[in-house]
Structures are given as C-alpha cells and as structure tokens.
C-alpha positions as CSV (number, residue, x, y, z in Angstrom):
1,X,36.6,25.9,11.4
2,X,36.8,25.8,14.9
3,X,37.4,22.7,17.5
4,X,35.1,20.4,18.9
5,X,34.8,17.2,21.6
6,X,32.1,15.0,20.6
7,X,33.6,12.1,23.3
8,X,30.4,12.5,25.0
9,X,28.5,11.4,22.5
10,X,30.4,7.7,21.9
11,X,33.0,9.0,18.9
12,X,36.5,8.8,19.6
13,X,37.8,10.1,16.4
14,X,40.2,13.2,16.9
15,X,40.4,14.5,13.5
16,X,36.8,16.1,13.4
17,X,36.4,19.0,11.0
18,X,33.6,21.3,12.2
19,X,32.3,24.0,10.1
20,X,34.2,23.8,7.1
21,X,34.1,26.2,4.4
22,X,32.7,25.4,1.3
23,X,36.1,25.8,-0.3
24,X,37.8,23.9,2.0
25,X,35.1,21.0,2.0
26,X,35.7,20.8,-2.0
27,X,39.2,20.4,-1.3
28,X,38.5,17.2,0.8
29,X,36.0,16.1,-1.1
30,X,38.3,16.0,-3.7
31,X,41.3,14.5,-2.1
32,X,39.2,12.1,-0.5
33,X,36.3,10.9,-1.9
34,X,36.6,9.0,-4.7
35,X,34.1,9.7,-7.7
36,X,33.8,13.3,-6.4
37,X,34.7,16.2,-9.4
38,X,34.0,19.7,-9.9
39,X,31.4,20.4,-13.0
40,X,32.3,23.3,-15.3
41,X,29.9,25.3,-13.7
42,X,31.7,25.0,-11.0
43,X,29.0,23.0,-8.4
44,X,30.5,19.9,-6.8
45,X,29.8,17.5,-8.2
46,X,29.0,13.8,-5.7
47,X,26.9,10.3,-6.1
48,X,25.1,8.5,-3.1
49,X,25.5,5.1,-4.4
50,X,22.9,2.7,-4.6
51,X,20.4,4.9,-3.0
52,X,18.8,7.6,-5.3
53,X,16.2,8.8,-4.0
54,X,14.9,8.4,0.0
55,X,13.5,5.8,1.4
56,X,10.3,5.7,3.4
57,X,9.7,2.4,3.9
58,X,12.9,2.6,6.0
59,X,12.3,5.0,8.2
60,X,11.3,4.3,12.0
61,X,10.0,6.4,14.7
62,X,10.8,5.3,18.4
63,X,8.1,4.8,20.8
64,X,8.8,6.6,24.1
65,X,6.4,7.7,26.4
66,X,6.4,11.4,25.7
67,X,5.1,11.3,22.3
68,X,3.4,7.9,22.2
69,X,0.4,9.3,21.7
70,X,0.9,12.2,19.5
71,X,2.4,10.3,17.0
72,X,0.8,9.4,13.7
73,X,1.7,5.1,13.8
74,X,1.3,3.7,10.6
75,X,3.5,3.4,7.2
76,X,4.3,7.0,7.5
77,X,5.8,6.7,10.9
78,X,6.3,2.8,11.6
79,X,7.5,2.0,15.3
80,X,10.8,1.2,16.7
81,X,11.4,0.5,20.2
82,X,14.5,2.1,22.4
83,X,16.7,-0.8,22.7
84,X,17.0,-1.8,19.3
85,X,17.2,2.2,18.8
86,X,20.3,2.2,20.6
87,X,21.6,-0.9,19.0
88,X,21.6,0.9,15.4
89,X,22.8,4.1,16.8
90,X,25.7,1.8,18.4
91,X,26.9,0.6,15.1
92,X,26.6,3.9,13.5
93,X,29.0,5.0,16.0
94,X,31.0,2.0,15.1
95,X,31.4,2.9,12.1
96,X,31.9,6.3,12.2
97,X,35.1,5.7,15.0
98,X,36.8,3.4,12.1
99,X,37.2,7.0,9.6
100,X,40.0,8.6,9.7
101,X,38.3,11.8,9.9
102,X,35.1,13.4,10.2
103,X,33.1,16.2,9.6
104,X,30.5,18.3,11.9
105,X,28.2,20.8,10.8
106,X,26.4,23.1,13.2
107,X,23.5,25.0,11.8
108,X,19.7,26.4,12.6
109,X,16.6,25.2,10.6
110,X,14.3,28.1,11.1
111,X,14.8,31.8,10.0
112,X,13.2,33.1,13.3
113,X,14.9,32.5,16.1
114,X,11.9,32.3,18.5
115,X,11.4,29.0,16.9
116,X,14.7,28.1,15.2
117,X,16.3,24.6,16.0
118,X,19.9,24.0,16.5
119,X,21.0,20.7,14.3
120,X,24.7,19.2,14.2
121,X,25.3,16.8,11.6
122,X,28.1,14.5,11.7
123,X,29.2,12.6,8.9
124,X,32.0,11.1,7.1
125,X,31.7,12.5,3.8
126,X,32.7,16.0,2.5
127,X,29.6,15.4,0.0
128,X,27.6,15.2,2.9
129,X,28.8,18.3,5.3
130,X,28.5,20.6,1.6
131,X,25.3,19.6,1.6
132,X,23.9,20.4,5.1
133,X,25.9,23.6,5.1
134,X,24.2,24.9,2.1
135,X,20.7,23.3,3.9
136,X,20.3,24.6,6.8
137,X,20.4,28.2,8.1
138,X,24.7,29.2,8.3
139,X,25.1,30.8,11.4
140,X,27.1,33.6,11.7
141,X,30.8,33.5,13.6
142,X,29.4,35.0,17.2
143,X,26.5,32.4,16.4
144,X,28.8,29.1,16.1
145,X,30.8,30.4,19.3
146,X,27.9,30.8,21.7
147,X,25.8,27.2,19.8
148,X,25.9,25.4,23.2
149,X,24.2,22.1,23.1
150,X,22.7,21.0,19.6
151,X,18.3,20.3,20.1
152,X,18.6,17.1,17.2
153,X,21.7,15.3,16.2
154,X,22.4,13.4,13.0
155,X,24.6,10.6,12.9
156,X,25.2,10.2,9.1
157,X,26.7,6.3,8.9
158,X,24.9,6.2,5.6
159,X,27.7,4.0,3.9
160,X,27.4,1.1,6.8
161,X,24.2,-1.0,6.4
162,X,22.1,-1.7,8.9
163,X,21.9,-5.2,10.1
164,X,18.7,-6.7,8.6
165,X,18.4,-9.3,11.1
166,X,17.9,-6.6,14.0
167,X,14.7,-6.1,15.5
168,X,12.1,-4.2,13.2
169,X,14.7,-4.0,9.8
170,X,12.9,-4.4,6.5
171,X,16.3,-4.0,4.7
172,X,19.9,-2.9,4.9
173,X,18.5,0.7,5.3
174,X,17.6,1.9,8.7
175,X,16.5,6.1,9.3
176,X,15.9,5.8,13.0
177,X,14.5,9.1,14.6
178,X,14.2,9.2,18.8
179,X,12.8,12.1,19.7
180,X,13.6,12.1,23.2
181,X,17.1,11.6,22.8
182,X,16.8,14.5,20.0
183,X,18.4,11.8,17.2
184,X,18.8,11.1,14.2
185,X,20.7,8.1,13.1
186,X,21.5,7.1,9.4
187,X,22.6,3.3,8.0
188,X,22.4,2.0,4.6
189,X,21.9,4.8,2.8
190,X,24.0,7.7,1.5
191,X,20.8,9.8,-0.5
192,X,21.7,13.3,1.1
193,X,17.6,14.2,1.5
194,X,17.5,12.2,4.1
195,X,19.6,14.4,6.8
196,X,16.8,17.3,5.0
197,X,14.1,15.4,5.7
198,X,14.6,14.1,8.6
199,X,14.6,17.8,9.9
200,X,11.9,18.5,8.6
201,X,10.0,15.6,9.9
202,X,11.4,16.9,13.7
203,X,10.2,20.4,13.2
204,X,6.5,18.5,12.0
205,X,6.7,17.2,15.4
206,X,8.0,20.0,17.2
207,X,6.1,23.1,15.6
208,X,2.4,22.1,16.5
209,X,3.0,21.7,19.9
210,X,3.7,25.3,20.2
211,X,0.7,26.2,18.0
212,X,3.2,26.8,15.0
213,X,1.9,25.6,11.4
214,X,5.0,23.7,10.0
215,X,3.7,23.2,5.9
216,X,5.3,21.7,2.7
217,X,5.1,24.5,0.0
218,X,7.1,27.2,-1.2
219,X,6.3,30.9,-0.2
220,X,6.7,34.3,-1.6
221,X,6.3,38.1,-0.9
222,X,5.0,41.0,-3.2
223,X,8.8,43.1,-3.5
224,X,6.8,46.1,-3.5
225,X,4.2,45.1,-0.1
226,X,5.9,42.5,1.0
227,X,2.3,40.7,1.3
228,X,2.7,36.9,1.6
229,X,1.4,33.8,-0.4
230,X,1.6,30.0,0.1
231,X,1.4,27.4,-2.8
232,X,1.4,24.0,-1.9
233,X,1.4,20.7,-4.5
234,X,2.8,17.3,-5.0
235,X,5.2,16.9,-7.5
236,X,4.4,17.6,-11.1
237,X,1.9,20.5,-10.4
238,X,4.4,23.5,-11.2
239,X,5.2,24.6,-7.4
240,X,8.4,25.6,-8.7
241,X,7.9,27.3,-11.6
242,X,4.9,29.3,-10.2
243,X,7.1,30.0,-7.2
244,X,9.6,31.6,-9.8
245,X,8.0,35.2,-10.0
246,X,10.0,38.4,-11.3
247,X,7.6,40.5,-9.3
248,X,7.9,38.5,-5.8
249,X,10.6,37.6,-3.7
250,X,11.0,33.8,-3.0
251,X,10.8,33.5,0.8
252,X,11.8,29.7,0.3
253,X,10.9,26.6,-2.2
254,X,10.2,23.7,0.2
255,X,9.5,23.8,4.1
256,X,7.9,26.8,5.9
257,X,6.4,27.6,9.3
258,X,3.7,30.0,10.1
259,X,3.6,31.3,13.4
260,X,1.9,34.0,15.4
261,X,4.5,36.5,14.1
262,X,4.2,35.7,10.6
263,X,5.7,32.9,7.6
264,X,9.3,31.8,7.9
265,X,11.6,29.6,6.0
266,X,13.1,26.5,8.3
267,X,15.9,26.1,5.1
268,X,18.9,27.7,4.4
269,X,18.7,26.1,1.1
270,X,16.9,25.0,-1.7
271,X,17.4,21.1,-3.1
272,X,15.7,21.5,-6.2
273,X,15.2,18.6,-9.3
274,X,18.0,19.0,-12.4
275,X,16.3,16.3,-14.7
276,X,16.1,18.2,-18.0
277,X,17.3,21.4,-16.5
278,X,17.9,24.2,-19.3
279,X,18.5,28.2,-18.6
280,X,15.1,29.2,-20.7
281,X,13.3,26.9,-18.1
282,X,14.6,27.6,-14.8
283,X,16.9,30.7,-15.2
284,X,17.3,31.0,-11.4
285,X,17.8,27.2,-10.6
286,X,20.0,27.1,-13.6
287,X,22.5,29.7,-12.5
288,X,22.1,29.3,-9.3
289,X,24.2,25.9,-9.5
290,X,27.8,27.2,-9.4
291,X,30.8,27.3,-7.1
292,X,29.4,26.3,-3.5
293,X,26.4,24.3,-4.9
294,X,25.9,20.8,-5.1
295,X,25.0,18.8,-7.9
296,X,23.8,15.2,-6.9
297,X,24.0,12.0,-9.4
298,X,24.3,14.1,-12.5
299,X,26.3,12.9,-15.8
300,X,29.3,15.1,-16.8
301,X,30.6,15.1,-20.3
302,X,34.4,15.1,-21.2
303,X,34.6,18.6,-20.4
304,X,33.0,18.5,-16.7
305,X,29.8,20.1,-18.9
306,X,27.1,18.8,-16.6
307,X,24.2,16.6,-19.0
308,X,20.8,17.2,-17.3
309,X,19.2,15.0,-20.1
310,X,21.0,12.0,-18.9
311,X,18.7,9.9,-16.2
312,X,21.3,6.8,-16.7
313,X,21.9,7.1,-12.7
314,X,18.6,8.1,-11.6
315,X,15.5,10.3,-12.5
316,X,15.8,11.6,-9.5
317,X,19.1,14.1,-10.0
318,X,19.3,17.2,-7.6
319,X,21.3,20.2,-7.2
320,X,21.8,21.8,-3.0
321,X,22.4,25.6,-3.3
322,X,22.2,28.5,-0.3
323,X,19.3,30.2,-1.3
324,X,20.8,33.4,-1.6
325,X,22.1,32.0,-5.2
326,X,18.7,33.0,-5.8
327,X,18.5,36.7,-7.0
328,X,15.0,36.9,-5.9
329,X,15.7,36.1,-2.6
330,X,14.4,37.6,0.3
331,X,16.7,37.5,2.9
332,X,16.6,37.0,5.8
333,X,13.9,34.3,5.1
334,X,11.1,35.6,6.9
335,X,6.7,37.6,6.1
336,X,4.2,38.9,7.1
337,X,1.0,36.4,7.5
338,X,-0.3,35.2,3.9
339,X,-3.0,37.0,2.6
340,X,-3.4,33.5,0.2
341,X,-3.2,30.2,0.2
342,X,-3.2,28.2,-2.8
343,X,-2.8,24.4,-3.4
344,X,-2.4,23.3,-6.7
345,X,-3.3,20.0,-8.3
346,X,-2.9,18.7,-11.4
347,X,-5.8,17.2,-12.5
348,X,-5.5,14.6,-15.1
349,X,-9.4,13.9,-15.2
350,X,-10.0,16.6,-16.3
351,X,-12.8,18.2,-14.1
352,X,-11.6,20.3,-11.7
353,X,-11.8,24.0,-12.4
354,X,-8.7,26.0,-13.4
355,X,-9.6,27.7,-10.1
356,X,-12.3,27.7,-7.0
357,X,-11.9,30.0,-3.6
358,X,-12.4,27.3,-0.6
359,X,-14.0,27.7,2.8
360,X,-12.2,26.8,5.8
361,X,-14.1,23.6,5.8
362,X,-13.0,22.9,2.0
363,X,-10.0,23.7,2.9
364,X,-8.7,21.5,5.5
365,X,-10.9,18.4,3.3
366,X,-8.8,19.4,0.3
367,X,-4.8,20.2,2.4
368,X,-5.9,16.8,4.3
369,X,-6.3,14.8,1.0
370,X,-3.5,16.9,-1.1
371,X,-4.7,15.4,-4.3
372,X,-3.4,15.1,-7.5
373,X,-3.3,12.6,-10.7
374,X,-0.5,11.1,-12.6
375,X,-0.7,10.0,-16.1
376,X,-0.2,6.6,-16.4
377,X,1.9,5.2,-19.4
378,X,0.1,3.6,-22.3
379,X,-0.8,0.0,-22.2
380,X,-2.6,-0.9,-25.7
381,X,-3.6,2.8,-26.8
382,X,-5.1,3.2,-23.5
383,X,-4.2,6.1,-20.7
384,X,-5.7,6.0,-17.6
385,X,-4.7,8.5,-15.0
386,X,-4.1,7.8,-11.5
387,X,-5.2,9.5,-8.0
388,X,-2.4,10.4,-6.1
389,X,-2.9,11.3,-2.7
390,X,-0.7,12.8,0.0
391,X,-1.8,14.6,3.0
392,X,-1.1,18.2,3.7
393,X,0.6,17.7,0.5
394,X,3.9,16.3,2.4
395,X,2.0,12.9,3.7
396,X,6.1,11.4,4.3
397,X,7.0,13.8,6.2
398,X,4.2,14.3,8.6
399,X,4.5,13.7,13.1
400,X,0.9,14.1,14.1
401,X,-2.1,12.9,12.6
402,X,-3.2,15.2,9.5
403,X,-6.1,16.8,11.2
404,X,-3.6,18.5,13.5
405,X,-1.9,20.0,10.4
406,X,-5.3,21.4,9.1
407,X,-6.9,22.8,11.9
408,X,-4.0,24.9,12.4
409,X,-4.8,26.0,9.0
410,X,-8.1,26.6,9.4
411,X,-7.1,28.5,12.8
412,X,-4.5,30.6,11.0
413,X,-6.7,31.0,7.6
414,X,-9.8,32.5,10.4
415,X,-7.4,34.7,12.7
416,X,-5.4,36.2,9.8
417,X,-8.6,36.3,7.2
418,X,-6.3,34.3,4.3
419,X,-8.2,33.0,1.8
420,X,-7.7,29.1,0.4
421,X,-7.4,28.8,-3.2
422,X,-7.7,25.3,-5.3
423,X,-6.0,25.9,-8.6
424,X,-5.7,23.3,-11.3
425,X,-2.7,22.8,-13.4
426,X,-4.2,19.9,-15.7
427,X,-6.1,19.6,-18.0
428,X,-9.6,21.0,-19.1
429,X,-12.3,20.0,-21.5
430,X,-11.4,16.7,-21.3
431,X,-9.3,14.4,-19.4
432,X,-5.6,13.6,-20.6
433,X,-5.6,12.6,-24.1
434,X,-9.0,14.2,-24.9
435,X,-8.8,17.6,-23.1
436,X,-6.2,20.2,-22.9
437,X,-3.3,20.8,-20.5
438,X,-4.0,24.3,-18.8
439,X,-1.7,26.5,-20.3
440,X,1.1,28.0,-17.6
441,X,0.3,31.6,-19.3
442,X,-3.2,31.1,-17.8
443,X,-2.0,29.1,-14.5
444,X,0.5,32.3,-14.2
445,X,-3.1,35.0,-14.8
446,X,-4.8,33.3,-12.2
447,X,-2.2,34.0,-9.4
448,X,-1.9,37.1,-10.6
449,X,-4.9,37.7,-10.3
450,X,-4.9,36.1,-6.8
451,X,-1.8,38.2,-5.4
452,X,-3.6,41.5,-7.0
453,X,-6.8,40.6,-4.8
454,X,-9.1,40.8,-8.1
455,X,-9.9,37.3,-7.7
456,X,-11.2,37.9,-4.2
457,X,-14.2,39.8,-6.1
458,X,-14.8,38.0,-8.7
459,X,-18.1,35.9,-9.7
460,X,-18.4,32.4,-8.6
461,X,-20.4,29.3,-8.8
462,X,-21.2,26.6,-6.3
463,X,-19.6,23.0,-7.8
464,X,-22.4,20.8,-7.6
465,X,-20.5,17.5,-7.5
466,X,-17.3,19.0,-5.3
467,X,-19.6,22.0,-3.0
468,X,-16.5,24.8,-3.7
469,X,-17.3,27.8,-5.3
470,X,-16.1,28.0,-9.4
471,X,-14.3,31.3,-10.0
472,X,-15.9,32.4,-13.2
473,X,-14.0,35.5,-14.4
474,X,-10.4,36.1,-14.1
475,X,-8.8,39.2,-16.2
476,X,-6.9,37.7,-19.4
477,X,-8.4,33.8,-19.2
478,X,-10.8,32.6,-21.7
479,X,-14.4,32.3,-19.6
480,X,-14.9,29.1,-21.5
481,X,-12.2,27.2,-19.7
482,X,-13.7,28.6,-16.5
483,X,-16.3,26.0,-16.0
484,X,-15.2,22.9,-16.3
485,X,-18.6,21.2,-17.1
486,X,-19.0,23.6,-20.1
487,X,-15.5,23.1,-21.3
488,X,-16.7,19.7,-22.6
489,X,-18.1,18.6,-25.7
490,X,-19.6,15.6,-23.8
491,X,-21.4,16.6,-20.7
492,X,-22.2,13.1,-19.4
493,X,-18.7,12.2,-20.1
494,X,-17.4,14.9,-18.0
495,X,-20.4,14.0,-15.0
496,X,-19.3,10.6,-15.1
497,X,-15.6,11.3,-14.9
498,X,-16.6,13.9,-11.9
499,X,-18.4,11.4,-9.9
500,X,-15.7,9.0,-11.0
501,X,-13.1,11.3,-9.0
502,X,-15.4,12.5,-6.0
503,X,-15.5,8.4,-5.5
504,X,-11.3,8.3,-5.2
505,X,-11.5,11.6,-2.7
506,X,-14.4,9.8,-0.4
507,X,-12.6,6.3,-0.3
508,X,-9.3,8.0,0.2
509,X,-10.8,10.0,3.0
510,X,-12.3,7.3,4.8
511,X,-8.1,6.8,6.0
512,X,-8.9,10.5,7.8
513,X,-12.1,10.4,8.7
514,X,-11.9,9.4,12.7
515,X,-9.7,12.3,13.4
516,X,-11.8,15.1,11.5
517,X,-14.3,17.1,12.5
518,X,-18.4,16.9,11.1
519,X,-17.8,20.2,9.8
520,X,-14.3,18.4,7.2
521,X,-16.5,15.5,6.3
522,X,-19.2,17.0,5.2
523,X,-16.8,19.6,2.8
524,X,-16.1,16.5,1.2
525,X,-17.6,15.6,-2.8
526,X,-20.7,13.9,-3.4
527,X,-20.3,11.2,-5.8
C-alpha cells in the first residue's frame, strides 16, 4: 500500500487505502462488510444487493463538445448534460466523504503500453477494490510509484441512490460517464461489472480514434506458433468453452484491442458466469476460483462449499479471477495479428450452416448485426425461437456508431489477410425442437480445422438465400450436416424458415443502414 491525497478531487476522507493486497483486502472485507465470507475454496466470497446484474437503461453519456458528434446517441448511449453531470458526481462525493474509510485502486486496462489506459477506482467496499484489482492490469511496484495522473476515474458510490427527481434519472440508478473530465461516476448500484464495463465502454471510445480495433470476444494463440484467433458471440454460443483449448494459450476471455502491432488484452482478469459451474465443464474456471478470486452472489452451504446450482439470488452469479489462475495463460497478454476471425451464433432456426468463410463485405454485415437466437420457453407445446441482435456482438458497450467498429475490421481483415469465419453453434436439420443441436465435438473440428488452415482450402458453396460461401468438407464432420438445406427432411420448411430469418437480419439492419457503405448493404440476405 502506499499513500495518496485525493483532496483535489472533492474527498476529504484521510483513511484511504490504496493498493491493497488481496490478503489484506480480505481481511477488511471481513471485518467490515457485513455478509462478506470466505468460500472453502477459498475465493471471497461478496453480494451487490439489489442489483444483480448491470443496468443499461441507467447509464448516461455527457454531451460535451469534443465528442458530440462521434458519439452513438440513442438507448445505448442516452444523453446527459454537464451540470446535472456534476450534480450526481457531487453526491457521490457526498457520500463517499461520510465512510470512515476508503479504498483506491490504481491499475492499466491494456496489455500494451502504447495504448494502455491508467484507471483509479475509488470505492468504499473491500468487495469492490478485490474486484478491480484482479480486473484490470496490476502494475508492478516501480509502475504504482511513477502512475502520475490517472486518464479515467471511477467514483464507486454504488450503495447511495441517485436522486430520481434529477434532471435525466429514469430510477435510483445513475452510471454517468464524462468523457472530458475522464469520469466515471457510480449511484444506485453496487453490481461490480459496472466499474468493468464502464472501462471498457471508454477504451470503445478512445481506441478508434487512434485507428485501434477495440472488440468484444475472447482470443487465443497456437502455443507452438503463437498465431492468433478471435471468436466473437453473444451469450449462449459457447465463446467460452471454445476459448478453452489445451493446444492454445488464452490471450484473454472478454475485451481485446487490435492495433498496428498486433492483438492485446485490455483485462487483467477474467469475470466469467458460475451458474451450474462443475470441474468436468470448466476445469480452468473451476479451479481457477480460489484464494484471491472473487465469487459474486453465490450460495454457500454450511460448510462455506460454494452451490453453483442455486440461482435463489440471481442467474446471473460470477466469479473475478487474475487471469494468470488460468494455466493456459499467456502472459503478458499480448499476439501477433489473427490469422482468423470467427463469430459464432447460435442459430435456433435452424438454417445457418455449421460453418461459411465471409468476405469483407459479409463480414462487417454479419459483426454489425452480431446475430443470434434464443429459445423461447414453451407456451401450449409451442417453441418459437427469438432473434437476438447485438452489434459487433457487444451492442451495450459500444462509443461510435457500429460502422466505425466494422470498417476497422474490414481494414485490419484486408491489411493483415485474416479471414472471417461464421460458425453455427445451433442447431441443424431442423430448427429447435425438430432439428439437432450441433454437437461441441463437431463445433470443436471445425476450429480446428480453422486454426490448422485446412478450412482455408476447402470446397464451398455460394448460400443462395444469405450470398456467403457454405464450407462443404471439413476433416472428421459428417458432410450431411454441412449443407444446411440438405440436412432437412422438409426442404420447403427449411426455405421458408430461411427467408423467415433473412427477413429479421434486413429489418434489423435497416437500424444501421445510414451509416454503412453500398458495398455492407448489399452483403446483406435476400428474403
């Protein structure tokens, strides 16, 4: 720990912890928080209260005149002006001057430090400080001596609510982000993943405008090449578990910047979902959860023994761990330029291929829309899926409009000849409840075959409904499953199911449309 004077910044608290060690951060969290315990794995163990999960419809971006117009206003990014800015950042640091103590953590998001940003968080909960610390990048002692002036600050109030009757509040939640006063402030709301997110939303502002790709997937390197790959996909399409690969190193599971030099992590940490958490699983995740981990909203039995089946607090359970607690780790968190990019979907429909190589037309239409489909629960023996979209497959978390994002792909993808892969996780020959779910052996022969380059040679067929190019042999999958058309017993079922779909991509792209190029729209499906 070492000191630090924040009087500059409103706070007139002198007890102010900075840097605390993960040891010494259980020992408060312990003495002073009051539901806080240590599971018998030995993770602490710490609830957000009401708050669960994040909350989007909370979260405001000040207008000021330097990015104005490179924001993308809507209900990703909903205006707030300054003054009432500075009124919410004035009763955080209300609040936060009525603790007895608090906590700052200094720390980098961004393994290379041509492009790393320096982010203090300060907070009043131990909980809170473990958390960042095992999130962003720890710097070393030298590091923490010479920080200088942070380039964001978080102001974690998250146990005071907001005033609803200020300007612009929906609720007692308020996520305010200025970007010119480098700020992020936090009322209402205790959900740890919003400190995470909200750096990640300031390096989707900050990245682009120095021709940096900032992107929502996990990343990996061959351990043997150290060749690079991408995978992108919502929730639900097995980013995780395909990112989980004995012969690759994991570069990082969540947020990642590709640059001139190369692909580099902007965490420190991975924040990954415990629901139904079991060693045969997720063997990494699973051990990975020990002393100096966090476990978020989890049940404990008598014993401390932590019961990832139980979702009586939330579905949405997490567990914080430095991603070195990963074996496979490559460290420091940093490749060469991906060779492949692969976006995953799960298709509940039912007609997308298990896999089809993208131009770099497709592929900006398909990271713009970042489709995939839930399945609905049944309602009178009937299951419907449902279209989920979410551009650049991280739509929450985006600064700029989502053609920025994808023609720095398409930029990157041309310069650095990577190729764009769309594979399908879903089902085939038949949509959910008729069809078959894609089996993970196959999912997990397919990028195999896309790491080993054999895909980039293989046979393929121009989608008549969707204009991408079906992949039609891939070593150890069935051919059958390979064209989705054949694959089912009932062709017209399956066209009218595909035009069906091409309909939900077209009306969902219409939102995109004004700020893409001829050359995107016309990549789009024909329904």
């Amino acid at each position: 720990m070492s000191a630090i004077d924040l009087s500059s910044t409103g706070l007139t608290v002198t007890e102010v912890y900075r840097n605390l060690s993960p040891s010494t951060l259980y020992e408060h969290a312990i003495r002073y928080e009051k539901d806080a315990s240590i599971a018998e794995n030995g993770a602490l163990v710490a609830y957000s209260g009401a708050k669960t999960g994040r909350s989007p419809k909370d979260k405001r971006v000040v207008k000021d005149p330097a990015s104005e117009n490179d924001i993308w206003w809507g209900p990703v990014n909903i205006p707030l002006d300054h003054p009432t800015y500075l009124i919410n950042r004035q009763r955080a640091i209300d609040y936060l001057n009525t603790r007895e103590r608090l906590y700052c953590f200094d720390g980098f998001a961004g393994w290379d430090p041509k492009y790393r940003i320096k982010v203090r968080v300060i907070c009043s909960r131990p909980y809170h400080a473990l958390f960042m610390h095992t999130m962003l990048i720890r710097p070393s002692r030298d590091e923490l001596a010479s920080f200088g002036e942070p380039d964001l600050v978080i102001y974690n109030a998250g146990a005071f609510p907001a005033n609803r009757l200020t300007t612009g509040m929906g609720s007692t939640t308020s996520i305010d982000l200025s970007l010119e006063d480098r700020e992020l402030v936090i009322l209402g709301t205790e959900y740890a993943g919003e400190m995470k997110k909200g750096v990640f939303t300031v390096a989707n502002y900050f990245a682009p405008r120095r021709g940096v790709l900032s992107m929502h997937c996990s990343a990996t390197a061959d351990k043997e090449t150290g060749v690079s790959s991408l995978l992108f996909g919502l929730s639900g399409t097995g980013k995780t578990t395909l990112s989980a690969d004995p012969k690759r190193h994991l570069i990082g599971d969540d947020e990642h910047c590709w640059s001139d030099d190369g692909i580099f992590n902007i965490e420190g940490g991975c924040y990954a979902k415990a629901i139904n958490l079991a060693p045969e699983s997720e063997p990494d995740i699973f051990q990975a959860l020990r002393f100096g981990a966090v476990l978020e909203n989890v049940v404990l039995d008598e014993d401390h023994d932590v019961d990832y089946t139980d979702t009586s607090i939330t579905q949405n359970t997490r567990g914080a761990y430095p991603i070195e607690f990963i074996q496979n780790a490559r460290i420091p968190c940093v490749a060469g330029h991906p060779t492949d990019v692969i976006f995953l979907t799960c298709d509940a429909f039912g007609v997308l291929p298990p896999v089809s190589a993208l131009s770099p037309a497709h592929a900006m239409y398909h990271f713009i829309s970042g489709y995939t489909a839930k399945v609905a629960g049944t309602e009178m023996g009937v299951t419907e899926p449902q279209a989920t979209f979410s551009p650049c497959f991280g739509g929450p978390f985006l600064a700029w409009h989502p053609s920025k994002y994808a023609e720095l792909l398409a930029d990157k993808m041309r310069k650095h000849n990577a190729r764009v892969w769309l594979v399908n996780t879903g089902w085939g020959g038949g949509g959910h409840g008729v069809g078959k779910r894609i089996s993970l052996k196959n999912t997990r022969a397919i990028i195999d075959a896309i790491h080993d380059g054999s895909l980039a040679k293989a046979k393929t067929e121009r989608d008549p409904v969707f204009g991408f190019d079906i992949v039609t042999e891939v070593p150890g999958v069935p051919s059958e499953i390979l064209r989705p058309r054949d694959a089912w017993a009932d062709k017209a079922a399956y066209d009218a199911t595909a035009k069906k779909l091409a309909g939900l991509f077209v009306k969902n792209f219409q939102t995109y449309a004004p700020g893409a190029s001829a050359e995107v729209k016309a990549a789009g499906p024909i329904p």
